[in-house]
N, C-alpha and C positions, 0 to 999 in steps of 0.2 A: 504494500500500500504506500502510495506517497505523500509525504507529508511537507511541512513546512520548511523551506530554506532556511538555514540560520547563519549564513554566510556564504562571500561569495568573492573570487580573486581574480584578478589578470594577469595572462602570463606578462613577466616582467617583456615589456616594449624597448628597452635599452638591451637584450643582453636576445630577445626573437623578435627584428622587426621584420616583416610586420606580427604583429600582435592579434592570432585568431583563433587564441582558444582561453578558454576561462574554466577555472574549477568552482562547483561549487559543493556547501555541507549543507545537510539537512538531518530531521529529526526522525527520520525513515531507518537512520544509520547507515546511511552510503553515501559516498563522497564521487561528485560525477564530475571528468571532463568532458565539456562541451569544442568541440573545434565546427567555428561557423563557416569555415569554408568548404570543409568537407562533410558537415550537415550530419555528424554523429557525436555519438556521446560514449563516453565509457565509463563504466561503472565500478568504485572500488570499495566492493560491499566487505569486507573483513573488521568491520568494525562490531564491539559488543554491546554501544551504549549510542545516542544519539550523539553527532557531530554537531558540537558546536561552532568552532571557529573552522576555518582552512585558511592558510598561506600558501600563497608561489613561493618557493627562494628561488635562489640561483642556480645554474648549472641541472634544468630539471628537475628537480627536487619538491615533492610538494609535501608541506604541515596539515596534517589535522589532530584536533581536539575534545577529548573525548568529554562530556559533564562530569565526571569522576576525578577527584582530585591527581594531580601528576601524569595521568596517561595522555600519549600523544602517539600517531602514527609517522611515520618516515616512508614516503612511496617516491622510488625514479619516477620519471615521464619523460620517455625519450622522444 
């Protein structure tokens, strides 16, 4: 079932221009990249709590945050 976004990122624009994919977190427990050029999405459902926050970093790297105190995911995205 899907639920409520509760965050939402763009790939850093300085470091992939151009700039066309975004991740975002929700309360579904899955963290989705969106690339709008190529009109899909993928899904990084390994989470056991709802996603609260997500970040881009750099070098592909994407943050998410679990509601649970200190847990956090580490996913490439190449």
């Amino acid at each position: 079932m899907k639920k409520w976004i509760t965050s939402i990122s763009w790939e850093p624009v300085h470091l992939y221009a151009p700039c066309r994919r975004f991740v975002s977190a929700s309360k579904d427990k899955i963290a989705r990249i969106w690339d709008i050029s190529l009109k899909k999405c993928i899904c990084l459902n390994s989470h056991i709590e709802s996603v609260t926050c997500v970040k881009w970093g750099g070098d592909g790297v994407i943050y998410t945050r679990y509601f649970l105190p200190l847990l956090f995911h580490l996913f490439l995205c190449l």
